[in-house]
PDB file of the backbone (N, CA, C, O) and the ligand in Angstrom, with CONECT records:
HET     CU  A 101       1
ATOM      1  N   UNK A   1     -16.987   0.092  22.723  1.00  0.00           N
ATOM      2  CA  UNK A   1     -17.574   0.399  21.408  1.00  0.00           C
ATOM      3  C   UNK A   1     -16.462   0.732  20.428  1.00  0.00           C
ATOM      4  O   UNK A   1     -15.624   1.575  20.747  1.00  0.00           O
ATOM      5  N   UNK A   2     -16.405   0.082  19.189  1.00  0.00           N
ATOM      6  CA  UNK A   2     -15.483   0.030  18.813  1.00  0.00           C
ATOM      7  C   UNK A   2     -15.914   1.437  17.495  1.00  0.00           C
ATOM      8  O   UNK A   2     -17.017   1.439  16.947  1.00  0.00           O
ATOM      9  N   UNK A   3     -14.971   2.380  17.223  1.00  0.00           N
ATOM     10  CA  UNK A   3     -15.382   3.441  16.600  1.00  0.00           C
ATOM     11  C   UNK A   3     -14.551   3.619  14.908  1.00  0.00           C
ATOM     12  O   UNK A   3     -14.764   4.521  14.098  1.00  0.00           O
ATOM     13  N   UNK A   4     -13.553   2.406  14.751  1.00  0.00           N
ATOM     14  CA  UNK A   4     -12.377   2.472  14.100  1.00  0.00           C
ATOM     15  C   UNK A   4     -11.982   1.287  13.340  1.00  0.00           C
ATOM     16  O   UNK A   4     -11.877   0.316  14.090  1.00  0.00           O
ATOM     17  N   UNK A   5     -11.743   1.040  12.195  1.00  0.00           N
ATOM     18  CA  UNK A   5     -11.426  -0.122  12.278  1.00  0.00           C
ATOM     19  C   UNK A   5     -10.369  -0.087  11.475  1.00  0.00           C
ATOM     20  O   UNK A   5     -10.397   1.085  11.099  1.00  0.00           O
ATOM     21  N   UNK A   6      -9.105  -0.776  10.762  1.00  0.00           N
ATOM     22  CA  UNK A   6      -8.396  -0.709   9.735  1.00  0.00           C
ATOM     23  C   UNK A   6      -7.809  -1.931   9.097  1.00  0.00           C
ATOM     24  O   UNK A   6      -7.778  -2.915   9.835  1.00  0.00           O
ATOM     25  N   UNK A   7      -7.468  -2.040   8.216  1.00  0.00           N
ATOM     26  CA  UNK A   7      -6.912  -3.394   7.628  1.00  0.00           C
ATOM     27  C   UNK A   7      -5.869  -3.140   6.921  1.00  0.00           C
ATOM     28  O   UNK A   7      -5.834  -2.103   6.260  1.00  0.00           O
ATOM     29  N   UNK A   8      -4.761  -4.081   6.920  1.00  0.00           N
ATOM     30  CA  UNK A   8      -3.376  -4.044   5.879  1.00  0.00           C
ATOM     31  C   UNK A   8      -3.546  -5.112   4.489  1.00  0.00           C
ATOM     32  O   UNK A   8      -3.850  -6.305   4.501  1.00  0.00           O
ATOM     33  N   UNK A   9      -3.343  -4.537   3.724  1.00  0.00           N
ATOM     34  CA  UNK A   9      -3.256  -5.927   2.459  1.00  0.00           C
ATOM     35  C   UNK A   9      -1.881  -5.687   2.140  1.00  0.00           C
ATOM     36  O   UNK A   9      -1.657  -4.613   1.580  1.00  0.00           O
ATOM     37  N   UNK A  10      -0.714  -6.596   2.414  1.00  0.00           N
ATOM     38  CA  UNK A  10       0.683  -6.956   1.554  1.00  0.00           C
ATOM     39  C   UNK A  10       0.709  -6.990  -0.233  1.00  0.00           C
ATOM     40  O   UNK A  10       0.460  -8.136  -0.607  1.00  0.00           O
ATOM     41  N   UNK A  11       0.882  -6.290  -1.087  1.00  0.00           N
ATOM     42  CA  UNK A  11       0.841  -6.273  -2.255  1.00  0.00           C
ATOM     43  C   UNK A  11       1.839  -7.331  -2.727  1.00  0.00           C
ATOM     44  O   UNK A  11       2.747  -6.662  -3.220  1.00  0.00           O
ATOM     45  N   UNK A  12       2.223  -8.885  -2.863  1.00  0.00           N
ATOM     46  CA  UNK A  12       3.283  -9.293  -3.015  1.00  0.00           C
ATOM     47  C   UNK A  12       3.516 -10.548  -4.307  1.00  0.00           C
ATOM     48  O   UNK A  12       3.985 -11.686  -4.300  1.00  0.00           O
ATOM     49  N   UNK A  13       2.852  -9.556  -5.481  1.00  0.00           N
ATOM     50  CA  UNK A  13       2.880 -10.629  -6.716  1.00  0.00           C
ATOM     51  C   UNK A  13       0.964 -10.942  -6.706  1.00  0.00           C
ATOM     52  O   UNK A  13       0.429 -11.728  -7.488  1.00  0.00           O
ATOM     53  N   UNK A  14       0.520 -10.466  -6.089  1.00  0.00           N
ATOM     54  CA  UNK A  14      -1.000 -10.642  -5.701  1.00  0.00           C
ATOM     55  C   UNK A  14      -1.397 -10.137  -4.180  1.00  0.00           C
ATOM     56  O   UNK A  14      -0.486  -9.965  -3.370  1.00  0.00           O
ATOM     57  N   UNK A  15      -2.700  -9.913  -3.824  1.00  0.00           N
ATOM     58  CA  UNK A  15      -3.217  -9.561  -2.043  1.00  0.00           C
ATOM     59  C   UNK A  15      -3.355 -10.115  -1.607  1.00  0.00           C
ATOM     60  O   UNK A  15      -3.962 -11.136  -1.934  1.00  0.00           O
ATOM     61  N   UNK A  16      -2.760  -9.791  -0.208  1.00  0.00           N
ATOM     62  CA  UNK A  16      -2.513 -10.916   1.014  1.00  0.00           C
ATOM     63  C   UNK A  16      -2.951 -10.147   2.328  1.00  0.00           C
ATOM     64  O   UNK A  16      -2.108  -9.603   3.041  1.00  0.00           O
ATOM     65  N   UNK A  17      -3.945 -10.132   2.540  1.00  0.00           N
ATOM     66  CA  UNK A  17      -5.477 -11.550   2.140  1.00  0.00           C
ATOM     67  C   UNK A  17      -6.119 -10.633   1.001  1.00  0.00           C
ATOM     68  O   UNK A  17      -5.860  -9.448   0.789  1.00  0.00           O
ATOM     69  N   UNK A  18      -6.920 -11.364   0.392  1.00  0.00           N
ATOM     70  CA  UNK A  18      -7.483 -11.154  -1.052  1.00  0.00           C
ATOM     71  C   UNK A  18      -8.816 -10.347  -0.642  1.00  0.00           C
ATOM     72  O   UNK A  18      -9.484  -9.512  -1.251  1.00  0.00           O
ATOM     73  N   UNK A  19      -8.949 -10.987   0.761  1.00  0.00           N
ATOM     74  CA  UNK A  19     -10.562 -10.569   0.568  1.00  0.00           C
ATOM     75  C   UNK A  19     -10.168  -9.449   2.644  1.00  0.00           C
ATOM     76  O   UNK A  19      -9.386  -9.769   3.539  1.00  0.00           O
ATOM     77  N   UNK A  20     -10.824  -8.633   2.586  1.00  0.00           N
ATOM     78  CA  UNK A  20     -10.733  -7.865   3.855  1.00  0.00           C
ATOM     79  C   UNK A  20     -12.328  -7.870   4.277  1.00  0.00           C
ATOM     80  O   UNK A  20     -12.985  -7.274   3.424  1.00  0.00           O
ATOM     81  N   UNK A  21     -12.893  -8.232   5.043  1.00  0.00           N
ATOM     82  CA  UNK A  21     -13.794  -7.907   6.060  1.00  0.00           C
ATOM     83  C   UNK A  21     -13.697  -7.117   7.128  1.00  0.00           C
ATOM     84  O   UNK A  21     -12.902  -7.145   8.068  1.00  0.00           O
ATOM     85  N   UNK A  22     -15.063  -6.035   6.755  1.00  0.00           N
ATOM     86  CA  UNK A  22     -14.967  -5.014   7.674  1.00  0.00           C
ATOM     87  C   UNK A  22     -16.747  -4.704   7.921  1.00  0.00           C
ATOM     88  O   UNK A  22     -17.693  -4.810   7.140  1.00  0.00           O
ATOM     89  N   UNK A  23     -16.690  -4.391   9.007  1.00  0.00           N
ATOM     90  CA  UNK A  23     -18.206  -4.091   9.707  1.00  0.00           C
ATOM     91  C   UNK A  23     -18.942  -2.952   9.059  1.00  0.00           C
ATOM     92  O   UNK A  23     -18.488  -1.821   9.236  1.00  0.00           O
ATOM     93  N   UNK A  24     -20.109  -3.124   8.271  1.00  0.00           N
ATOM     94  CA  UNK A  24     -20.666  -1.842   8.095  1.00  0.00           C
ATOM     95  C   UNK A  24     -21.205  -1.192   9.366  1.00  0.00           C
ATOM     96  O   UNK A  24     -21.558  -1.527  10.497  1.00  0.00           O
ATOM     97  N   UNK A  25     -21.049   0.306   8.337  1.00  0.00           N
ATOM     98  CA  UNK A  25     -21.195   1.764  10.026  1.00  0.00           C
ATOM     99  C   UNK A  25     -20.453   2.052  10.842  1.00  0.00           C
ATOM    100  O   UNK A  25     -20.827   2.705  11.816  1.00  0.00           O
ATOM    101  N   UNK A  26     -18.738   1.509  10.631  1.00  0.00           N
ATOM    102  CA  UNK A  26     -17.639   1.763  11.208  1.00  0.00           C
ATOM    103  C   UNK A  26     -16.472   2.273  10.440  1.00  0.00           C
ATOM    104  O   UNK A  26     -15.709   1.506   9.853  1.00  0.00           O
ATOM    105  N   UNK A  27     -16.320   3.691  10.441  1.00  0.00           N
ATOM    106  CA  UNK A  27     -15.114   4.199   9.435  1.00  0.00           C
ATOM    107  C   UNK A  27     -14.063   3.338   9.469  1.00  0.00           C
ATOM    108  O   UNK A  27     -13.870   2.559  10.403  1.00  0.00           O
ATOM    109  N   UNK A  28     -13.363   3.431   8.496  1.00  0.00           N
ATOM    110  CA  UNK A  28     -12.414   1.947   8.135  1.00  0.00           C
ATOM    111  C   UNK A  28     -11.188   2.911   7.007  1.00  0.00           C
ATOM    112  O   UNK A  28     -11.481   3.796   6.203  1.00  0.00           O
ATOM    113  N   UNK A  29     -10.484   2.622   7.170  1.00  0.00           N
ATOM    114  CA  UNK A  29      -9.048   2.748   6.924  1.00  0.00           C
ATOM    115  C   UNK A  29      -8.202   1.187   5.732  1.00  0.00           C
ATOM    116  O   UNK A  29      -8.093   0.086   6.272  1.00  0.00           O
ATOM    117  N   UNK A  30      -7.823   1.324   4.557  1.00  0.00           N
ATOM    118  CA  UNK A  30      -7.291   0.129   4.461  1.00  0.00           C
ATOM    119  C   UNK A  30      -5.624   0.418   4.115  1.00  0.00           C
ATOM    120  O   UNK A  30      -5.157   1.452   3.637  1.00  0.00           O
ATOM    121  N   UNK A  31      -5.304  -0.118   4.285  1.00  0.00           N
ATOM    122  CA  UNK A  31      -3.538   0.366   4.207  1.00  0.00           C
ATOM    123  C   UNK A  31      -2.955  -0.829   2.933  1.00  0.00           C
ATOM    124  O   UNK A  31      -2.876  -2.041   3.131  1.00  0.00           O
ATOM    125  N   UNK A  32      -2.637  -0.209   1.788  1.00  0.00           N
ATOM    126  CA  UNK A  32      -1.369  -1.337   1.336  1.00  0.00           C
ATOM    127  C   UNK A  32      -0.250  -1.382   1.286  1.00  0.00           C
ATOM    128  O   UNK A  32       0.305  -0.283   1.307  1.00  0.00           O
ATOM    129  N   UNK A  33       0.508  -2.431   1.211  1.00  0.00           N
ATOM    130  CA  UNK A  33       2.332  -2.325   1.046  1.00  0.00           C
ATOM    131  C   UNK A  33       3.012  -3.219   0.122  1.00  0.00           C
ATOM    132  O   UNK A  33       3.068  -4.438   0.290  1.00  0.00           O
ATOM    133  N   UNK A  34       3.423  -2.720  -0.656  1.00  0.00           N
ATOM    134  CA  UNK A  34       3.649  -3.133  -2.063  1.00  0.00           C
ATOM    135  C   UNK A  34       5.314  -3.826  -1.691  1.00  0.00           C
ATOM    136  O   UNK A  34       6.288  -3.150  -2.022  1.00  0.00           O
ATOM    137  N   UNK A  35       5.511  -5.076  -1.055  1.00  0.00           N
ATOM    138  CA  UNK A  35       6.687  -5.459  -1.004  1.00  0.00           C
ATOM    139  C   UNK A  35       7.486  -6.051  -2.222  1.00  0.00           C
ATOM    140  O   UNK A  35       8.595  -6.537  -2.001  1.00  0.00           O
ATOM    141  N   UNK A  36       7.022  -6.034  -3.376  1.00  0.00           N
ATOM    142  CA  UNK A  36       7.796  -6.980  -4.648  1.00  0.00           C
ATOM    143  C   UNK A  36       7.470  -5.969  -6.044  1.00  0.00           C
ATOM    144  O   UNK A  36       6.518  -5.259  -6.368  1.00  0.00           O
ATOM    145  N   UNK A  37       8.265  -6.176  -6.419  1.00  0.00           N
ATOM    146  CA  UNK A  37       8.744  -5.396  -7.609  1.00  0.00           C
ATOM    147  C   UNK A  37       7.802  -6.033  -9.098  1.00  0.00           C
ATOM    148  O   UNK A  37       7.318  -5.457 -10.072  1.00  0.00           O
ATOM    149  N   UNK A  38       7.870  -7.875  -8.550  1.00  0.00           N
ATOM    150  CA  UNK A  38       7.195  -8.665  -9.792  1.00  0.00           C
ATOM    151  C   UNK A  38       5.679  -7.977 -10.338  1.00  0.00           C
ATOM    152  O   UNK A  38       4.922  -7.600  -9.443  1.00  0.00           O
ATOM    153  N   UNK A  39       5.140  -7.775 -12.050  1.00  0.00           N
ATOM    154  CA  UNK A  39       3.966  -7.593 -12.022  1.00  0.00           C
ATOM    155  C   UNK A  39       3.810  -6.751 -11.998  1.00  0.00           C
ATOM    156  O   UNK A  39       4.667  -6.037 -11.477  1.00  0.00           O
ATOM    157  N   UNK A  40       2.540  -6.120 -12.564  1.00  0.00           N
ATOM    158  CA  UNK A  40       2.186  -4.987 -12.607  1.00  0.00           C
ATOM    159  C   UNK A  40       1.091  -3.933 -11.984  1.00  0.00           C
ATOM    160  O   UNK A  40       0.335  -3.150 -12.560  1.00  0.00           O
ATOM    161  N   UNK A  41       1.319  -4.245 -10.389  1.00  0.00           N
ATOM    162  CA  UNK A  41       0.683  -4.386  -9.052  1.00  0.00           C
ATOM    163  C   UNK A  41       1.081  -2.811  -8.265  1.00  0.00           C
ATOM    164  O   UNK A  41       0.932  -2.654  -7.053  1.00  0.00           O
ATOM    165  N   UNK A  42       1.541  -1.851  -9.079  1.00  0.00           N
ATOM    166  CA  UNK A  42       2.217  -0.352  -9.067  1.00  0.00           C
ATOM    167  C   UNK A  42       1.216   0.692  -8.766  1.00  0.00           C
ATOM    168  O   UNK A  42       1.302   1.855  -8.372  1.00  0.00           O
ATOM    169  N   UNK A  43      -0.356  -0.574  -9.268  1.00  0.00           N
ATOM    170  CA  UNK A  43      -1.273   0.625  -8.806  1.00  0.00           C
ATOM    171  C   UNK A  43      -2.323  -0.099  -8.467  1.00  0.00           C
ATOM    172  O   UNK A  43      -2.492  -1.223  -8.939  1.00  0.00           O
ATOM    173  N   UNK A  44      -3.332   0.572  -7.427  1.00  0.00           N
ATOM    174  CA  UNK A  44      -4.757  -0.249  -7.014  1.00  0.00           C
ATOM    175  C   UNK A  44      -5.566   0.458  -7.091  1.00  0.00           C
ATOM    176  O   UNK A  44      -5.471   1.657  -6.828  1.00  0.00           O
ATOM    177  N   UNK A  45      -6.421  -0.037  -7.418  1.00  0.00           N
ATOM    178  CA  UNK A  45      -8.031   1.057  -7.866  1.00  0.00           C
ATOM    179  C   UNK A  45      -9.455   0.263  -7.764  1.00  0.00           C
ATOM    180  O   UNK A  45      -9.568  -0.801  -8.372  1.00  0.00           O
ATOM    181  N   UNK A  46     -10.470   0.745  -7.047  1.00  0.00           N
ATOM    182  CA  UNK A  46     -11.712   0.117  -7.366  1.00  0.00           C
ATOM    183  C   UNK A  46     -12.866   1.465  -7.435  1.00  0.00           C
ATOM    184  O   UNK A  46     -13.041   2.404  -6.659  1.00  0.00           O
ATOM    185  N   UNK A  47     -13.413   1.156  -8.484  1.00  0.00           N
ATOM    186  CA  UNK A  47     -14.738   1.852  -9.249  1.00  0.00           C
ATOM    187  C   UNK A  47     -15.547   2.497  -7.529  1.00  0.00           C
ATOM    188  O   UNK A  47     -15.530   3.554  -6.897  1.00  0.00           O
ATOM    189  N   UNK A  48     -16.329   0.786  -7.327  1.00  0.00           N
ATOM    190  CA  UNK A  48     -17.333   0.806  -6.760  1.00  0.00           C
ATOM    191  C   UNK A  48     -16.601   1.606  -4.867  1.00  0.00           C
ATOM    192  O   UNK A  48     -17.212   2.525  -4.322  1.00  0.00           O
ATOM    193  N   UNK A  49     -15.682   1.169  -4.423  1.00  0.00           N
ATOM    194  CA  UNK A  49     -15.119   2.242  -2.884  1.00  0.00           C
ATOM    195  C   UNK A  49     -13.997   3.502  -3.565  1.00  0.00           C
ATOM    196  O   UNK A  49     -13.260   4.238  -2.908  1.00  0.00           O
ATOM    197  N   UNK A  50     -14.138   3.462  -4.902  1.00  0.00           N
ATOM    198  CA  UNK A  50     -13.848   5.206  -5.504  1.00  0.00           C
ATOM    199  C   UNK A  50     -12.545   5.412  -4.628  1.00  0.00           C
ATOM    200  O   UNK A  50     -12.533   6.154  -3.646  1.00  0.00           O
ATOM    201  N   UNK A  51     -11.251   4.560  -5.148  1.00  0.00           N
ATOM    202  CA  UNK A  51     -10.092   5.550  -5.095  1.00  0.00           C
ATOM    203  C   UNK A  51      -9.073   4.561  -5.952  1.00  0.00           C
ATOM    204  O   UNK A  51      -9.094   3.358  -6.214  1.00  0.00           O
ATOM    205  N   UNK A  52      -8.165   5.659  -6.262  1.00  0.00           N
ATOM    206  CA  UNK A  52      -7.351   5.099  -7.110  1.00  0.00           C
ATOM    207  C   UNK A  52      -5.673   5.600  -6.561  1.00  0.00           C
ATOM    208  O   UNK A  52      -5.363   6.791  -6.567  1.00  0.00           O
ATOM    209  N   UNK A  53      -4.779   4.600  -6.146  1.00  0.00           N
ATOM    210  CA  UNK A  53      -3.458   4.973  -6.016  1.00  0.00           C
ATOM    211  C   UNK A  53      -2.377   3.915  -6.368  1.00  0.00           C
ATOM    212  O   UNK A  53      -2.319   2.707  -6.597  1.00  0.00           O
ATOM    213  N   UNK A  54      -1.659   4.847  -6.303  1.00  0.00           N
ATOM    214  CA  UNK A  54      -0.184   4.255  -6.808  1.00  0.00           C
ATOM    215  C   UNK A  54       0.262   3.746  -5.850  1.00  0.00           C
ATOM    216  O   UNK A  54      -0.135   4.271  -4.810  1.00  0.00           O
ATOM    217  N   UNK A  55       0.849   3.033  -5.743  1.00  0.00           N
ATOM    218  CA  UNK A  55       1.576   1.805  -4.719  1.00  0.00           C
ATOM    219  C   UNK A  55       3.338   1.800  -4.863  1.00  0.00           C
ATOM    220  O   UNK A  55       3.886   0.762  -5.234  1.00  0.00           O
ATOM    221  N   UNK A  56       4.092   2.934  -4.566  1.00  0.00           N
ATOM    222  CA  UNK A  56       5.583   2.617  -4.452  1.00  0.00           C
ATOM    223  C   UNK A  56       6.039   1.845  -3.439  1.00  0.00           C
ATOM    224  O   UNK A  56       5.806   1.753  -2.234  1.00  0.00           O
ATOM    225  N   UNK A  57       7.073   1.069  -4.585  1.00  0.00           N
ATOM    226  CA  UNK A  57       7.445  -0.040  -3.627  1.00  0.00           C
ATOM    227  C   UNK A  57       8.332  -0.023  -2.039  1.00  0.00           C
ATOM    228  O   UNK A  57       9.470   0.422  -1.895  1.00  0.00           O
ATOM    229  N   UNK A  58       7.621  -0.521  -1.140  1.00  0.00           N
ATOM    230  CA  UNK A  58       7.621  -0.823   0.141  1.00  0.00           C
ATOM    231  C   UNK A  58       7.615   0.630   0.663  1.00  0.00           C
ATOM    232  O   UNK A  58       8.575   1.125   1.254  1.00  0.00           O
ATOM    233  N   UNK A  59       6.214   1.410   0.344  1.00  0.00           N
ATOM    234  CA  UNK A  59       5.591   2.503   1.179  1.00  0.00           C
ATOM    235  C   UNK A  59       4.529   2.238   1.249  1.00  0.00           C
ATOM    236  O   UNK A  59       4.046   1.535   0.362  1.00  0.00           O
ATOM    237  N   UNK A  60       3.667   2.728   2.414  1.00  0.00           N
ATOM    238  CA  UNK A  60       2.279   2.707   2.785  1.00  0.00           C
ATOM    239  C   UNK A  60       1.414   3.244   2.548  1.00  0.00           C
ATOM    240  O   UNK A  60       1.455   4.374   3.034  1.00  0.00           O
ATOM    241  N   UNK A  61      -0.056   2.902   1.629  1.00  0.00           N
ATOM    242  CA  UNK A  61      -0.878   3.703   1.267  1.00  0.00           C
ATOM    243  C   UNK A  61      -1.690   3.377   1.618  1.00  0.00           C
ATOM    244  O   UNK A  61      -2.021   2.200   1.471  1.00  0.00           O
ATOM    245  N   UNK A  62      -2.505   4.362   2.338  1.00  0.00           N
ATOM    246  CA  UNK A  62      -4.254   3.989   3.364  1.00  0.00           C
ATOM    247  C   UNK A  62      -4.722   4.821   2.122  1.00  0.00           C
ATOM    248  O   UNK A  62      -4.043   5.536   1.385  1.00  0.00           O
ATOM    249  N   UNK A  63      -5.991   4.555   2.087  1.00  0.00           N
ATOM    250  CA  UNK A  63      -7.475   4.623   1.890  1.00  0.00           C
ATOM    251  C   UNK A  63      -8.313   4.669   2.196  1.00  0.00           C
ATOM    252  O   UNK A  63      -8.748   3.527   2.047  1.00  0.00           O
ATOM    253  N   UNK A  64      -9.395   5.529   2.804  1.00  0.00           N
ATOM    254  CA  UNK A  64     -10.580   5.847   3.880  1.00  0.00           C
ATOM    255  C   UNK A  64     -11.432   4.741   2.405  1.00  0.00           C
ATOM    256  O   UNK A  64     -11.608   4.948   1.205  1.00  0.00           O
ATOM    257  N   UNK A  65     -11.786   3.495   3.411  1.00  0.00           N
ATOM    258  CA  UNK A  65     -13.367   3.301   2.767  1.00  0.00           C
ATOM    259  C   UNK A  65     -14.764   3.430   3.474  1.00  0.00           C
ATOM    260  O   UNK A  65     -14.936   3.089   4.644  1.00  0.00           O
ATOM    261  N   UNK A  66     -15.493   3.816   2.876  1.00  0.00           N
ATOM    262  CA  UNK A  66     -16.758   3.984   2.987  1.00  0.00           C
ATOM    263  C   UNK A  66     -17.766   2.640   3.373  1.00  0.00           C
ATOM    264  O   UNK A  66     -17.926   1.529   2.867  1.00  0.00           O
ATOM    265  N   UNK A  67     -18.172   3.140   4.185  1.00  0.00           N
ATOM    266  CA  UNK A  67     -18.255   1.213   5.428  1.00  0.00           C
ATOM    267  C   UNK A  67     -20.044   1.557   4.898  1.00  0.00           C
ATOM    268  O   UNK A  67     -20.767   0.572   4.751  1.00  0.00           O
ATOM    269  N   UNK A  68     -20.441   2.504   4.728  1.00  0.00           N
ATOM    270  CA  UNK A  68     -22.344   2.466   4.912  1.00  0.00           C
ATOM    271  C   UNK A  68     -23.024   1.810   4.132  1.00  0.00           C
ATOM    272  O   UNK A  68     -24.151   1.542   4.548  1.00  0.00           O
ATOM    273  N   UNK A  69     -22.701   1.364   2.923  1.00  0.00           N
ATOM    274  CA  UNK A  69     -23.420  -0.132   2.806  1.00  0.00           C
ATOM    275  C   UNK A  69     -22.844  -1.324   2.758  1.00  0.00           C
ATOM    276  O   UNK A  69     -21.777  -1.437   2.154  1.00  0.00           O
ATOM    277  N   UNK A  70     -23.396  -2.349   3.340  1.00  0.00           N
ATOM    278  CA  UNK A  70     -22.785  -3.431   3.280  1.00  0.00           C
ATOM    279  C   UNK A  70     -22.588  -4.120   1.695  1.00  0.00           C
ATOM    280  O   UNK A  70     -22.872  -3.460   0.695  1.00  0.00           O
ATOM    281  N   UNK A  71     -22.201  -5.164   1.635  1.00  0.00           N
ATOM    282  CA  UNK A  71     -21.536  -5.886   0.192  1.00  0.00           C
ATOM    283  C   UNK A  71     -20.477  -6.313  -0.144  1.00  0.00           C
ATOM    284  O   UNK A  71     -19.634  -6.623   0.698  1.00  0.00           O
ATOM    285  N   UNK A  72     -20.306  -6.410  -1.197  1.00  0.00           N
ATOM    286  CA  UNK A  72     -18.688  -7.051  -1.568  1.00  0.00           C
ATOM    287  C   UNK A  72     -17.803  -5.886  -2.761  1.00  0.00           C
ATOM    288  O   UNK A  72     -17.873  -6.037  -3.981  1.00  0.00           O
ATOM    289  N   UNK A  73     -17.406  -5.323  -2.423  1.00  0.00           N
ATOM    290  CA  UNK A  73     -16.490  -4.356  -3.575  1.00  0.00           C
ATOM    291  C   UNK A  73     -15.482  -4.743  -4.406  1.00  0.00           C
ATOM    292  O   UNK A  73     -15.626  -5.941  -4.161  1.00  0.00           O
ATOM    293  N   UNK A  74     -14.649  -4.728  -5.125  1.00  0.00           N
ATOM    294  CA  UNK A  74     -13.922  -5.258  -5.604  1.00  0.00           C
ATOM    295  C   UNK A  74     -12.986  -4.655  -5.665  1.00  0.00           C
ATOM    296  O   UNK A  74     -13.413  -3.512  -5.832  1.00  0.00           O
ATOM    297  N   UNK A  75     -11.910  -4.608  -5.646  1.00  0.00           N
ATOM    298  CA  UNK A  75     -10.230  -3.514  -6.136  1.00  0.00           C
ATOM    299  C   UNK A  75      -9.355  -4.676  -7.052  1.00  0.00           C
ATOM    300  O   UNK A  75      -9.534  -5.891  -7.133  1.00  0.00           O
ATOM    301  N   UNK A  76      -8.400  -3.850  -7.665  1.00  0.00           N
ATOM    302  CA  UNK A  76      -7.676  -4.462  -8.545  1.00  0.00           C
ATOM    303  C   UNK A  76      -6.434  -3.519  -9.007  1.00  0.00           C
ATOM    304  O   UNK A  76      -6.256  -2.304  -8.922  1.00  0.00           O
ATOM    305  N   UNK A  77      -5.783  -4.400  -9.441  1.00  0.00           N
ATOM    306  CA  UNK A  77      -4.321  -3.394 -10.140  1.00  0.00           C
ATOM    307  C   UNK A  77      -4.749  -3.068 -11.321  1.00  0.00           C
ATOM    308  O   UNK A  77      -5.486  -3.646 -12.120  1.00  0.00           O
ATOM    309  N   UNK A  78      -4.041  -1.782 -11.343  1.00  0.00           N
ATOM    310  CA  UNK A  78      -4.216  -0.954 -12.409  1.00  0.00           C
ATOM    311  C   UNK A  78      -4.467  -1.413 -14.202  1.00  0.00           C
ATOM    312  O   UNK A  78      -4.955  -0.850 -15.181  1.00  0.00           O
ATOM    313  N   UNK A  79      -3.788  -2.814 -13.908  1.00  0.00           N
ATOM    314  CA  UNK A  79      -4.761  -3.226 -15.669  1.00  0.00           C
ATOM    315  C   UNK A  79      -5.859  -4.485 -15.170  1.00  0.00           C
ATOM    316  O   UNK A  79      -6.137  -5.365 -15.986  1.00  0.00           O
ATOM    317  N   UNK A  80      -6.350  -4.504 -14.034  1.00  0.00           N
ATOM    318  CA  UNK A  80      -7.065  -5.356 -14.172  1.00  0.00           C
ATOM    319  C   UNK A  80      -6.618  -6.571 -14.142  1.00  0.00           C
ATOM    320  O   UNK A  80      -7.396  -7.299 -14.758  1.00  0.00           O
ATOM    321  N   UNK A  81      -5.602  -7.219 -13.653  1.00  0.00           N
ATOM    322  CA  UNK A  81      -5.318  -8.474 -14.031  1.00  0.00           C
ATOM    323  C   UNK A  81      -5.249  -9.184 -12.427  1.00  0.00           C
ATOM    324  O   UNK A  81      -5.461 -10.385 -12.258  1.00  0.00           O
ATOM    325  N   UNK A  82      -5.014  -8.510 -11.626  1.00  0.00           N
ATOM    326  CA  UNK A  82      -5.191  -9.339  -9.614  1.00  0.00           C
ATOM    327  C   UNK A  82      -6.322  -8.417  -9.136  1.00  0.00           C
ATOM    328  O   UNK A  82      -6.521  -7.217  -9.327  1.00  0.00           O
ATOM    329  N   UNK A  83      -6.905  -9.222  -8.549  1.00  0.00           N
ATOM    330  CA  UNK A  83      -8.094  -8.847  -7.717  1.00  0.00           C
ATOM    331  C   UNK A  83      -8.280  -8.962  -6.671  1.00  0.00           C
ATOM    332  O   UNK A  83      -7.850  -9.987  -6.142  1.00  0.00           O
ATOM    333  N   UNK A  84      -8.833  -8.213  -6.049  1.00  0.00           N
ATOM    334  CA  UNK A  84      -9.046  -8.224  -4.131  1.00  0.00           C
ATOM    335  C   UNK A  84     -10.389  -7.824  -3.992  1.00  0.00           C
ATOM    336  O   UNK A  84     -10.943  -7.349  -4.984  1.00  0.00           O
ATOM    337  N   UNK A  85     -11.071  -7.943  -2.827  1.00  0.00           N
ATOM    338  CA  UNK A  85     -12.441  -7.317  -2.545  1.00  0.00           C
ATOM    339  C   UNK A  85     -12.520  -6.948  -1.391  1.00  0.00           C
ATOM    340  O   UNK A  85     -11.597  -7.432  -0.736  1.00  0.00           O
ATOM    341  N   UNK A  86     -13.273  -6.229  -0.722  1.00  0.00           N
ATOM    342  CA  UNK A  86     -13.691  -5.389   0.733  1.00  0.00           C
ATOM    343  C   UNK A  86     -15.418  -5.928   0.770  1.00  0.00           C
ATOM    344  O   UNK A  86     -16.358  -5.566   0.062  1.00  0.00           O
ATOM    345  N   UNK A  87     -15.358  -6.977   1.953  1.00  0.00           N
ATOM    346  CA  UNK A  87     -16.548  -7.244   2.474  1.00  0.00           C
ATOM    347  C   UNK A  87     -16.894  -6.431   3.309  1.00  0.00           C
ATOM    348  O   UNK A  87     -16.214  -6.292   4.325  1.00  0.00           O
ATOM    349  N   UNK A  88     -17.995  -5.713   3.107  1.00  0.00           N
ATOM    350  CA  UNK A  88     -19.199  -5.164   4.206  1.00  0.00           C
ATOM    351  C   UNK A  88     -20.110  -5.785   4.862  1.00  0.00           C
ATOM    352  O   UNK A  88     -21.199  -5.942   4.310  1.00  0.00           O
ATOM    353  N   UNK A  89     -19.902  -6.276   6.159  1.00  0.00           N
ATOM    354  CA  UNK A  89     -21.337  -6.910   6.684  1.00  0.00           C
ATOM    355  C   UNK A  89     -21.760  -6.203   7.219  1.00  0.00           C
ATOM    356  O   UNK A  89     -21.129  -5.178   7.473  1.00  0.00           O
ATOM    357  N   UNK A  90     -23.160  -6.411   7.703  1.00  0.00           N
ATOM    358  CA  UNK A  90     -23.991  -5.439   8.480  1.00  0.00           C
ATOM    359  C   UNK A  90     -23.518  -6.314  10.588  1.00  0.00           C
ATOM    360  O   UNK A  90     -24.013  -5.804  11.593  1.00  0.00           O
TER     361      UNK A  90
HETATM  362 CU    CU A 101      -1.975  -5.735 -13.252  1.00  0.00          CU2+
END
């Protein structure tokens, strides 16, 4: 039974992978790592899984998301201009 789950997104001029799938009803962890300097990719934030951080370059920042409903969320850098999303399936 799997109780855990986590995912990495590479911050590198855009997210790599763009889109993360994760199981709803399983606490989940997402980690980013901001390897490139290009762009203005310094910060990630989404409304709808509610957190907002700064991304220094080539350190690791997790994020507890909230797995209990399923859907599609969205995150993005701090002006809005690259986009990523967190799939919830049931
Ligand atoms: Cu931007």
């Amino acid at each position: 039974m799997t109780n855990k789950q986590s995912a990495t997104v590479i911050v590198n001029g855009g997210y790599s992978p763009a889109e993360v799938v994760l199981t709803q009803g399983v606490p989940a962890e997402l980690t980013f790592k901001r390897i490139n300097d290009a762009g203005c990719l310094d910060q990630v934030h989404s409304e709808s899984l509610n957190f907002s951080e700064d991304l220094p370059l080539n350190e690791a920042r997790t994020v507890t998301i909230d797995t209990s409903k399923a859907g599609e969320f969205p995150f993005s850098c701090g002006m809005d201009m690259f986009f990523g999303k967190v799939v919830v399936h049931p």
